[in-house]
C-alpha positions, -999 to 999 in steps of 0.1 A, spaced: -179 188 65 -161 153 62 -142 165 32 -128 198 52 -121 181 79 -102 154 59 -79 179 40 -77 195 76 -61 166 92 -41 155 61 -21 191 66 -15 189 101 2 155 97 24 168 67 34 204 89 41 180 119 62 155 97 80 186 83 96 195 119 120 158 119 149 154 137 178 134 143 173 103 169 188 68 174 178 40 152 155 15 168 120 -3 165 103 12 133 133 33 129 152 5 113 131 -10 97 123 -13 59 90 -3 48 77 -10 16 40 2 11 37 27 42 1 45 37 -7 30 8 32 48 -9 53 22 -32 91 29 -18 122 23 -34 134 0 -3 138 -43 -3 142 -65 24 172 -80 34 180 -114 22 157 -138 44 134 -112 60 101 -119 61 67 -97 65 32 -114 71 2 -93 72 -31 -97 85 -60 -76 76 -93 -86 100 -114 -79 70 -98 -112 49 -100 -134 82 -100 -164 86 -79 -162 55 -46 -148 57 -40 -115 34 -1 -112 18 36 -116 30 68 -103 18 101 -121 14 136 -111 4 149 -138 -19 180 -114 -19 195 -86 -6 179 -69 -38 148 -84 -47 118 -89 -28 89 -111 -35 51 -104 -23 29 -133 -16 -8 -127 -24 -20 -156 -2 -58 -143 1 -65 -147 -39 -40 -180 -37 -57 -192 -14 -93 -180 -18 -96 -186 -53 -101 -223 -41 -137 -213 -32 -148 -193 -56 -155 -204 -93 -133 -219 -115 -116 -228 -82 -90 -225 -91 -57 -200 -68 -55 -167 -82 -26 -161 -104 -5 -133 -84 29 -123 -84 48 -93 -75 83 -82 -75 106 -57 -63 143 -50 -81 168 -30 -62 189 -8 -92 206 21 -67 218 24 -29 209 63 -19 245 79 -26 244 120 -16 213 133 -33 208 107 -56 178 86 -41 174 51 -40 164 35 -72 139 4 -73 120 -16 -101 87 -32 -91 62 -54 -110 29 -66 -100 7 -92 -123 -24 -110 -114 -54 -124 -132 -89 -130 -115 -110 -157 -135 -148 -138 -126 -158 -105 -117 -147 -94 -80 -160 -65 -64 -129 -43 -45 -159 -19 -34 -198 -21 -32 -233 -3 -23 -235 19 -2 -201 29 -19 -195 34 -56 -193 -1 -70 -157 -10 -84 -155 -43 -102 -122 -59 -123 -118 -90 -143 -90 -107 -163 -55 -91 -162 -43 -66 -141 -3 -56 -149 15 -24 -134 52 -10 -138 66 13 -115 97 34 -113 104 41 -71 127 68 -56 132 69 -24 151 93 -6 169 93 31 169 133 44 182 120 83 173 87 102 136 92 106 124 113 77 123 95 44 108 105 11 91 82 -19 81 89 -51 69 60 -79 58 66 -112 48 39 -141 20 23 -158 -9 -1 -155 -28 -24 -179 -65 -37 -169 -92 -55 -182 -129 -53 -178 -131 -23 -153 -161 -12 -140 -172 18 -122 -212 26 -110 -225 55 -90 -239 50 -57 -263 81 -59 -293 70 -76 -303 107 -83 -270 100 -104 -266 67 -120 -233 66 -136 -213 37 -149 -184 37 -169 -166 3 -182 -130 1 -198 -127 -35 -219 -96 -22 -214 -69 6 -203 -36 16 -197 -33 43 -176 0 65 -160 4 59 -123 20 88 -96 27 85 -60 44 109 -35 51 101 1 65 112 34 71 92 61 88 108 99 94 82 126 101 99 152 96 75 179 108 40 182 73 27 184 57 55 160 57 65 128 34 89 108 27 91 70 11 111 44 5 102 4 -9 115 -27 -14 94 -53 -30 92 -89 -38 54 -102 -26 22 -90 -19 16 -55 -9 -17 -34 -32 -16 -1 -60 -1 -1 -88 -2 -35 -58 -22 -47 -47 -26 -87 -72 4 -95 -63 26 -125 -78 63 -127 -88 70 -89 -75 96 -74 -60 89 -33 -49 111 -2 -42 88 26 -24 95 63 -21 77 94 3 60 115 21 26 120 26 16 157 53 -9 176 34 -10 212 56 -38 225 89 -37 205 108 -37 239 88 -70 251 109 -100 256 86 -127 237 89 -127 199 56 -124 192 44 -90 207 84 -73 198 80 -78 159 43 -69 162 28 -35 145 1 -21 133 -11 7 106 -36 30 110 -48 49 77 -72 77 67 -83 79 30 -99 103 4 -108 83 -28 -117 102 -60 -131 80 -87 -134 109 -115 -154 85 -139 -184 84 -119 -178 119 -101 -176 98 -65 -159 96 -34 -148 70 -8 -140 86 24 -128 74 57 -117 107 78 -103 94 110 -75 68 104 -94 35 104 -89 4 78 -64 -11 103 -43 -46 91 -14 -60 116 16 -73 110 51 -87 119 84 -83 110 114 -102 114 145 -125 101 138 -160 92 182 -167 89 211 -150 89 227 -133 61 
């Protein structure tokens, strides 16, 4: 039933999404998102804007921020692996860095162009999922590529499509059923990656998203090559009206996911959008 119902849900956010229209540009409306559901967009923050994130999962560590070093080119700051490589053997941080490259400004149907990088190496085996679920382990080098496209159809309705590459080392899949132990390890792999995306917004303190993706994504069972994704869900402003900076550049995202690991014939399902992480949003200076 979980499955069905999945798919189910997945549609009616898509057939919703499909019926946009025009509104003024405020709260999530005009903002720039750069991973929404799991999708890599072809968007970078302004020069000085700055995005912390918090999932509760990595606390009391603090999980990644964003920063524009320019107008076109934004920096992500892994600070959970910088920060809790320190206690885990050699400890040593966690060599991470990711980058975004603006190369086109939408311009009539041409969509918005970006190049993004992402490198990071662990020093031992971490576990990204574990029994009950299928068991997904890395180690050593993790590099993708991407291509993004993003495209602007009206003020609230936005769509993203990446597409690129990803080298890894020492991945390992195992089976959770034990009436059918699989495991599959790659000493290595370089693998395509694909994402679509839609994303409506058709509230100032709503906005509701929908991706398909093949391979490597940013969020969620991050730096993965192979698995196959469906996520939806929502990203929420509840007090982008309130006077104190804190609650108005507060928000929230909400995410359902389907996760197909084909080498061990497994899936990872969370039906009813869960996996929440917070986050604010706002300019640290002036242009």
């Amino acid at each position: 039933m979980a499955r069905p119902l999945f798919y189910t849900l997945f549609l009616c956010v898509l057939t919703f999404m499909a019926k946009a229209q025009n509104a003024s540009i405020r709260g999530l409306q005009g903002e720039t998102f750069l991973h929404p559901a799991d999708a890599f967009t072809a968007y970078t923050l302004r020069k000085g804007e700055f995005i912390f994130n918090q999932s509760p999962f990595t606390l009391p560590l603090p999980s990644w921020a964003w920063y524009g070093l320019s107008d076109k080119i934004t920096m992500e700051i892994d600070l959970l692996p910088l920060i809790g490589g320190l206690f885990m053997p050699p400890h040593l941080p966690i060599p991470s860095i990711n980058l975004r490259f603006k190369l086109a400004d939408q311009r009539g149907l041409l969509p918005s162009i970006a190049f993004e990088t992402m490198y990071h190496h662990l020093w031992q085996d971490v576990y990204q999922s574990n029994y009950p679920n299928p068991v997904v382990r890395r180690k050593g080098n993790s590099w993708f590529n991407h291509l993004n496209f993003s495209y602007k159809a009206n003020s609230i309705l936005h769509f993203h499509f990446s597409v690129g590459l990803t080298y890894s080392e020492n991945l390992y899949f195992h089976s959770s059923d034990s009436t059918q132990d699989i495991e599959k390890f790659y000493p290595w792999t370089l693998e395509p990656d694909f994402n679509v995306s839609i994303d409506y917004r058709p509230k100032p303190w709503i906005s509701m998203h929908a991706t398909a993706s093949y391979g490597t994504t940013f969020v969620y069972l991050d730096n993965i090559p192979h698995k196959r994704q469906l996520a939806y869900g929502f990203r929420l402003a509840p007090f982008y009206k309130n006077r104190h900076g804190f609650l108005r550049h507060f928000r929230m995202e909400l995410i359902g996911l389907y996760i197909f690991l084909p080498d061990i014939n497994e899936a990872i399902e969370a039906i009813i959008p869960v996996y929440p992480y917070f986050y604010w949003q706002w300019q640290l200076r002036k242009k």
